[in-house]
C-alpha positions as semicolon CSV with decimal commas, in nm:
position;residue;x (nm);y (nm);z (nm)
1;X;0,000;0,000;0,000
2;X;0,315;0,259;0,093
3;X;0,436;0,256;-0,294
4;X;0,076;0,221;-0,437
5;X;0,047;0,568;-0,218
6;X;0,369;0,728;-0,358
7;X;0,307;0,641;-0,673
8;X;-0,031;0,782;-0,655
9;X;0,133;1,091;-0,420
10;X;0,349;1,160;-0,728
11;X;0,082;1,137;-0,968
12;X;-0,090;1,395;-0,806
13;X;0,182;1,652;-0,765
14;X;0,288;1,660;-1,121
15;X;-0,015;1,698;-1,248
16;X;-0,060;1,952;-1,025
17;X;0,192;2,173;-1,126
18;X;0,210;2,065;-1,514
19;X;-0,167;2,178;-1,535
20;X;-0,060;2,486;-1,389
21;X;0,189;2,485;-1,655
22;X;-0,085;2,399;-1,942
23;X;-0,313;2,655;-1,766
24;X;-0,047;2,937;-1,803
25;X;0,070;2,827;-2,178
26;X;-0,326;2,816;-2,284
27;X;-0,403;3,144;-2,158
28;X;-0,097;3,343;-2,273
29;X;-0,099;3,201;-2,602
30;X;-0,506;3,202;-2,633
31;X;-0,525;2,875;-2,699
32;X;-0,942;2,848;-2,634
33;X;-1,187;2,660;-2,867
34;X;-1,452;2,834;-2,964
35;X;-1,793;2,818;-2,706
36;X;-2,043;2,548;-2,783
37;X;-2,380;2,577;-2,754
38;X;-2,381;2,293;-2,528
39;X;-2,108;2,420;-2,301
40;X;-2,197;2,551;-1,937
41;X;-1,961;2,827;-1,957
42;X;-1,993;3,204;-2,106
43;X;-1,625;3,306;-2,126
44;X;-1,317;3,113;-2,349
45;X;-1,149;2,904;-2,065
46;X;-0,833;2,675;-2,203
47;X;-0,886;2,322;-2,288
48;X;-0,537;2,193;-2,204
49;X;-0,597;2,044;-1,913
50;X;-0,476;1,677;-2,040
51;X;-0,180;1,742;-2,076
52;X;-0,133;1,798;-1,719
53;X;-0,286;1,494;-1,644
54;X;-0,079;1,319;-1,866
55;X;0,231;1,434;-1,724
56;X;0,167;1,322;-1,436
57;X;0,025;0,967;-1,572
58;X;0,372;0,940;-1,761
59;X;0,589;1,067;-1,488
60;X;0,444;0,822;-1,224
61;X;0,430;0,533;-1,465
62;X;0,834;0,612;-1,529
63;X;0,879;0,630;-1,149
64;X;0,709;0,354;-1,079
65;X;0,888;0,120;-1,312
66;X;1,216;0,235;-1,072
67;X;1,054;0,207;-0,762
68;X;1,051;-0,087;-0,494
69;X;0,773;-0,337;-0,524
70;X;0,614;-0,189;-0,820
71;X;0,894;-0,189;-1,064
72;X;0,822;-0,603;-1,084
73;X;0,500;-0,503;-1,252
74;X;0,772;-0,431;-1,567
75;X;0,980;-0,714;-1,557
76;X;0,957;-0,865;-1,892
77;X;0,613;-0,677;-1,933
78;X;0,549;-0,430;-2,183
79;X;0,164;-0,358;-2,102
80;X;0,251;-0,080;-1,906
81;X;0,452;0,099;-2,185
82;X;0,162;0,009;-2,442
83;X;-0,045;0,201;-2,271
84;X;0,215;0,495;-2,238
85;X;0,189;0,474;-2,605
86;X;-0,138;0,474;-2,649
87;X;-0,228;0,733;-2,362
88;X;0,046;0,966;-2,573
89;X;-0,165;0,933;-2,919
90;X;-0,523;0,982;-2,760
91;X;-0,391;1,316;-2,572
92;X;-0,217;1,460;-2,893
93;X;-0,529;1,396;-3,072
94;X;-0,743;1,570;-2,801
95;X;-0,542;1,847;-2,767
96;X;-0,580;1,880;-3,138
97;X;-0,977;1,866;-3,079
98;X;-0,932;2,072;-2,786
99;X;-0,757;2,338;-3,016
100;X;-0,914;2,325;-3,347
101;X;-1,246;2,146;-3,279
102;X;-1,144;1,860;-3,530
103;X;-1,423;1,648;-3,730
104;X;-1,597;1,384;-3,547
105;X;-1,457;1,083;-3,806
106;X;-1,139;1,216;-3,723
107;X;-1,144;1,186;-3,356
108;X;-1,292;0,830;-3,435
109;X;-1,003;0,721;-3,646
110;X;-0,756;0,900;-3,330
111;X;-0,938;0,680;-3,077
112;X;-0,933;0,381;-3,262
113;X;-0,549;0,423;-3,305
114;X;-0,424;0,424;-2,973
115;X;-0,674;0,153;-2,902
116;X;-0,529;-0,041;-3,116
117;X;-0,181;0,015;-3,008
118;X;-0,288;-0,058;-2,662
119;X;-0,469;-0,390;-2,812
120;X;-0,116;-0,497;-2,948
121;X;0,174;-0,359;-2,731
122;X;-0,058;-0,335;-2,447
123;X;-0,350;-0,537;-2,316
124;X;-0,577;-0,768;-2,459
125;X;-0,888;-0,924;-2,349
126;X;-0,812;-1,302;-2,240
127;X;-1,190;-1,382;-2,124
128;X;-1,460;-1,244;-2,184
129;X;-1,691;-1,188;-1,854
130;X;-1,982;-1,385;-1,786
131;X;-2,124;-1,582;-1,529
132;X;-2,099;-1,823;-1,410
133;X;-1,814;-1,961;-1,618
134;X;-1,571;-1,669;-1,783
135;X;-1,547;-1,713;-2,185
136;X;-1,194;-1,753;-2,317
137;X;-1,052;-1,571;-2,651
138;X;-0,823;-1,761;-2,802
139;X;-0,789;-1,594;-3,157
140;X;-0,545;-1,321;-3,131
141;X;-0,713;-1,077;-3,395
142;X;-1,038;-1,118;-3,192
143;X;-0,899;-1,020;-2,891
144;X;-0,721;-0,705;-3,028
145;X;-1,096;-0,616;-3,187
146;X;-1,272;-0,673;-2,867
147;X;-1,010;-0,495;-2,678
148;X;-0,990;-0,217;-2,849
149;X;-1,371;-0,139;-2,927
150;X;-1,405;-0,152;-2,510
151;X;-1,137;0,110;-2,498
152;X;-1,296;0,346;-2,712
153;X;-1,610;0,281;-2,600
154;X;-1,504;0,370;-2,284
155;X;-1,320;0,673;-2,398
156;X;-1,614;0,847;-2,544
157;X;-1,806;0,730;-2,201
158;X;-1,619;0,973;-2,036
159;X;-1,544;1,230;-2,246
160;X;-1,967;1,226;-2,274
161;X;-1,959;1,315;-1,923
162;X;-1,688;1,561;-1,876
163;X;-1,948;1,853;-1,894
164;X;-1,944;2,029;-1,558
165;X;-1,623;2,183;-1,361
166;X;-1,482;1,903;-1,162
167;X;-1,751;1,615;-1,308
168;X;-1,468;1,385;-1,485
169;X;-1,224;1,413;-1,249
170;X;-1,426;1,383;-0,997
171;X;-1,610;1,023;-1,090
172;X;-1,269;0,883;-1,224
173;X;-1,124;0,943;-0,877
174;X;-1,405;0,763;-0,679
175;X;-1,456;0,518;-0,926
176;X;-1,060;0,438;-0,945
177;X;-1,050;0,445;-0,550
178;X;-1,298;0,170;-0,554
179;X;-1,144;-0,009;-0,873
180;X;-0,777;0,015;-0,678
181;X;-0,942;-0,117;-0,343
182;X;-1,051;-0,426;-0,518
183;X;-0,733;-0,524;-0,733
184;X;-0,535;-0,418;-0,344
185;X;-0,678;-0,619;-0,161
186;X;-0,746;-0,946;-0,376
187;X;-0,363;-0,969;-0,433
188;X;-0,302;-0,860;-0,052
189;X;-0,488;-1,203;0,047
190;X;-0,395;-1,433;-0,241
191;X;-0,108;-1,695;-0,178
192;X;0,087;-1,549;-0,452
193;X;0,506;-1,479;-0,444
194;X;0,475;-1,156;-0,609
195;X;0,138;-0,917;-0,508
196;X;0,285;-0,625;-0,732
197;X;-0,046;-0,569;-0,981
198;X;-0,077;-0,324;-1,233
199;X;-0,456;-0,270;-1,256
200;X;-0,362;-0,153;-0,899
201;X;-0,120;0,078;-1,020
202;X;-0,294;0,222;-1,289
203;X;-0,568;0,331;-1,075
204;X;-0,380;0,484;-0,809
205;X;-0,185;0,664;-1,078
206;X;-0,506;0,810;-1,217
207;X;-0,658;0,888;-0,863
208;X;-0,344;1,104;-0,819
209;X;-0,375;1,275;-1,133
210;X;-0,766;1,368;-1,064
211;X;-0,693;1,485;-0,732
212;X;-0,367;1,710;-0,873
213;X;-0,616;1,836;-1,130
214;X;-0,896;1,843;-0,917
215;X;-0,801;2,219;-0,755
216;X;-0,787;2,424;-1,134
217;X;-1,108;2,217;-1,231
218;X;-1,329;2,308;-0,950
219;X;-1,604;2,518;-0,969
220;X;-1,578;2,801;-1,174
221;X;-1,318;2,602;-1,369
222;X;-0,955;2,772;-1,466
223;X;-0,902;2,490;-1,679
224;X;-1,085;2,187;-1,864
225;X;-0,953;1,857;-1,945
226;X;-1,107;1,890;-2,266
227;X;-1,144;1,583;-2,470
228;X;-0,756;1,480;-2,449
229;X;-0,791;1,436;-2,068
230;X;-1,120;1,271;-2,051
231;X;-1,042;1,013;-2,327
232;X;-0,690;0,968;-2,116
233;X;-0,876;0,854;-1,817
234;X;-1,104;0,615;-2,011
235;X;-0,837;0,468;-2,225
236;X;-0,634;0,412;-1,870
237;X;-0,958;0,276;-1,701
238;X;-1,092;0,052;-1,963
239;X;-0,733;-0,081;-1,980
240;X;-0,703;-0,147;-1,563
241;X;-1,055;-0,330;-1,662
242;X;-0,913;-0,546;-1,904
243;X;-0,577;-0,636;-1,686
244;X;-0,841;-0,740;-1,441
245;X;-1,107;-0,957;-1,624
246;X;-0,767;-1,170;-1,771
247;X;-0,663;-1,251;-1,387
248;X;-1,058;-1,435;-1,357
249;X;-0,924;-1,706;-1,570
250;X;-0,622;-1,775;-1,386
251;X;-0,813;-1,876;-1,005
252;X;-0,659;-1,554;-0,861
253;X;-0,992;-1,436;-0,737
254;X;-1,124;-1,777;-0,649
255;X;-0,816;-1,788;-0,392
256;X;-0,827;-1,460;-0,253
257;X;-1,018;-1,528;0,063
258;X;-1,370;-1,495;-0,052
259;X;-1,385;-1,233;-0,357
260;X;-1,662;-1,349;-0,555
261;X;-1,543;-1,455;-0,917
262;X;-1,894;-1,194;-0,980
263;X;-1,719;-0,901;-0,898
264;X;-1,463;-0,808;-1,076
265;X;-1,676;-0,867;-1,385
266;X;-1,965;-0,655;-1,214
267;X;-1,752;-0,404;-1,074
268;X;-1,588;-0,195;-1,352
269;X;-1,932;-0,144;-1,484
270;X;-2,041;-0,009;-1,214
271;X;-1,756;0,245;-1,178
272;X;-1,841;0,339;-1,539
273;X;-2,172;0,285;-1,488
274;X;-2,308;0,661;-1,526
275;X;-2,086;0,757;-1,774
276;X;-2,196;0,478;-1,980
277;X;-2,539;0,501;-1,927
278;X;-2,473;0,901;-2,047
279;X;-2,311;0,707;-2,324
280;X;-2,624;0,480;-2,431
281;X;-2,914;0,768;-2,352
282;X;-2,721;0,961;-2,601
283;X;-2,677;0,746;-2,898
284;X;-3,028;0,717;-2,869
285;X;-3,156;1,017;-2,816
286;X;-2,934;1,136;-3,150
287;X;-2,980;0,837;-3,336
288;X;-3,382;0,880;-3,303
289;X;-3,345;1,274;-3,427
290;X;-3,195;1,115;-3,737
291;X;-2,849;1,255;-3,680
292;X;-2,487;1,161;-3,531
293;X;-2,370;0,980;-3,239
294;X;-2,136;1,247;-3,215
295;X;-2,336;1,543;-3,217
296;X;-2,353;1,821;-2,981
297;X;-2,666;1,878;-2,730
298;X;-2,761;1,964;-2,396
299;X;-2,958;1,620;-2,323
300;X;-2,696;1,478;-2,111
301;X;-2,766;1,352;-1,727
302;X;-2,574;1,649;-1,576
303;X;-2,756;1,881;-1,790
304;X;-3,028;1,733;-1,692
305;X;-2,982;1,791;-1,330
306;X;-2,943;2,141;-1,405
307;X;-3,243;2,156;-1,562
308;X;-3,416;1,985;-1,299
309;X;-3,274;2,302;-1,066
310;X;-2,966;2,194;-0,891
311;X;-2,642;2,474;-0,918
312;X;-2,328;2,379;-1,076
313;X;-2,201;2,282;-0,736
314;X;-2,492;2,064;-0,659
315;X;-2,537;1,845;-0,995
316;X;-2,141;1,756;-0,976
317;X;-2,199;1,676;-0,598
318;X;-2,495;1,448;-0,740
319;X;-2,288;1,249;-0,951
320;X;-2,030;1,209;-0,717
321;X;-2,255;1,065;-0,437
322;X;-2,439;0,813;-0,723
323;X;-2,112;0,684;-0,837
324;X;-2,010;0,615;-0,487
325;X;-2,314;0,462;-0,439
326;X;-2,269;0,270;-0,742
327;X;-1,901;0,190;-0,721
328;X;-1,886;0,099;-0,357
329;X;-2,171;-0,092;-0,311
330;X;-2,013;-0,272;-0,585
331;X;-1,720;-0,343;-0,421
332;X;-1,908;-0,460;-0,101
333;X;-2,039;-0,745;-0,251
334;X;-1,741;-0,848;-0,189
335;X;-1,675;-0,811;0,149
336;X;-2,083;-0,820;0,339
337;X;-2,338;-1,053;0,242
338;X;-2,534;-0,999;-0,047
339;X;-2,852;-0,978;0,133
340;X;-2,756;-0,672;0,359
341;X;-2,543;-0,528;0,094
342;X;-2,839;-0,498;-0,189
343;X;-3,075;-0,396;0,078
344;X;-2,862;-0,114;0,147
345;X;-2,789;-0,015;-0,141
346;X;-3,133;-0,001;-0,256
347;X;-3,254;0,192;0,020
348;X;-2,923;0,466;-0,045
349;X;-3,065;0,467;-0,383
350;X;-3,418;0,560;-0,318
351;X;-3,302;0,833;-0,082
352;X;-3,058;0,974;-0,339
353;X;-3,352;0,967;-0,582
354;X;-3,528;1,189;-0,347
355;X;-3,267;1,388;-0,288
356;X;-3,174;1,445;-0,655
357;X;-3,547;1,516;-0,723
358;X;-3,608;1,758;-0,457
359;X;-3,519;2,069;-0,651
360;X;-3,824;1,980;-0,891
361;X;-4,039;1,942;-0,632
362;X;-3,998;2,236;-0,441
363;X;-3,996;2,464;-0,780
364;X;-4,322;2,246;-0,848
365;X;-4,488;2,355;-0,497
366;X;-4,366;2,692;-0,532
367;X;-4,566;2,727;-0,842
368;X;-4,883;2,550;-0,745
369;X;-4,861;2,838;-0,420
């Protein structure tokens, strides 16, 4: 846990001061895209923000692979360099985005790039989840196409949601908190000679980063992430998942004291579980209108909660509490039986409705007065 914490400790601090860095360098050299009508903000704010999140991705990640404990994650392993690789082409193409507001097939063709390299110097899917017996992949080619279309999927599932100061950040941070808790603590307890993981590393590099982004992007925002730091985190995420659903195969979870063989198949879906239901509403909300995927409105779920009358402040606080409720009550299948676990979480879930609804309701009585 000490070097998981450095690592993410590190993390945080350059990204910290290298969005500074991108904050300063957008501003002085005017680097703003132009306002959408979708966006939430009335002046040009910089949409560099990725890069400082890279920065400090690639910094820890080099770090790391030097570092007590966690430098066995590299030993004849080049996963974690894939990714570099394929982090480095998804941020240059967002910051190109971010910059010129590039065609949507051209972001496409971007994403499915550094998926790809990813697929091939990275991670692939081994297995594909599903109960109760895991599904192997044995053709190579599949697994690159399977691995790579959850990558971007994932990529544009947060980049859909990144649309409210501190939103992204925010749910990657909880949600990799309760992704890193999981991988932690199932190699912690398995009878294993070496409990160095790098799904575990991954996330608490990317908690690190959110948290050393988290001050410029808090309400009102001096920065963005723009769509080179969103897609960053879901390209890192989605690739943490896949590390993960390949160690179901091997027994690891079935000896690790009690982790059901259920959850880490459940559980990165319910991380992602907003952003990819923001994802799905979306497609087919646009897709019904007769026009792109890709297209720009103001139908998403945090607009939504605007609409519905919560501030800024109060739809990102939302969010946060719902993927907390979604993430860890994932995770405590694990740990608590089922039975109080879903009755808990159900009963969070109707009080967060309430909670999320009251707005309407008192606007609603107001009006009927």
């Amino acid at each position: 846990m000490i070097m998981y914490s450095l690592m993410m400790l590190t993390a945080a601090v350059v990204s910290y001061l290298a969005t500074w860095v991108a904050r300063q360098m957008g501003n002085k050299l005017r680097l703003f895209a132009p306002i959408r009508s979708r966006d939430m903000h009335s002046v040009p704010i910089s949409r560099l923000g990725g890069l400082g999140l890279f920065a400090g991705f690639a910094v820890a990640l080099v770090v790391a692979s030097n570092s007590f404990f966690v430098k066995d994650i590299f030993h004849g392993n080049g996963a974690p360099w894939g990714i570099l690789a394929g982090a480095l082409v998804i941020v240059a193409v967002g910051v190109a985005d971010d910059v010129m507001d590039i065609r949507w097939w051209v972001k496409l063709i971007g994403q499915c790039t550094a998926a790809t390299i990813v697929a091939v110097w990275g991670v692939q899917m081994s297995v594909i989840p599903f109960v109760p017996e895991p599904i192997r992949i044995e053709a190579e080619p599949l697994r690159i196409v399977l691995t790579a279309l959850l990558i971007v999927t994932t990529m544009n599932a947060v980049n859909f949601i990144d649309g409210l100061d501190g939103l992204a950040a925010g749910v990657a941070a909880i949600g990799g908190v309760a992704f890193f808790l999981t991988a932690y603590w199932v190699h912690r307890n398995a009878t294993l000679t070496d409990r160095s993981d790098l799904a575990a590393l991954l996330m608490a590099i990317i908690v690190g980063c959110c948290i050393g982004f988290l001050p410029h992007n808090w309400f009102p925002a001096k920065i963005f992430m723009g769509d080179s730091g969103a897609m960053l985190l879901g390209l890192v995420m989605a690739s943490a998942g896949v590390v993960s659903t390949g160690q179901i195969s091997s027994g690891l979870y079935d000896r690790a004291n009690g982790i059901p063989t259920i959850v880490p198949i459940l559980l990165p879906f319910a991380i992602l579980s907003l952003p990819l239901l923001d994802l799905g509403l979306a497609v087919l909300r646009r897709t019904a209108r007769g026009q792109s995927p890709w297209s720009a409105d103001r139908g998403h779920l945090h607009h939504k909660l605007i609409e519905l009358g919560h501030t800024h402040r109060t739809a990102v606080l939302m969010m946060y509490v719902w993927t907390c409720i979604l993430a860890f009550g994932g995770l405590a299948f694990a740990i608590f039986p089922w039975q109080m676990v879903l009755t808990v979480d159900i009963v969070a879930a109707l009080i967060m409705a309430g909670v999320t609804a009251w707005p309407y309701f008192v606007r609603k009585g107001r009006a009927a007065q």
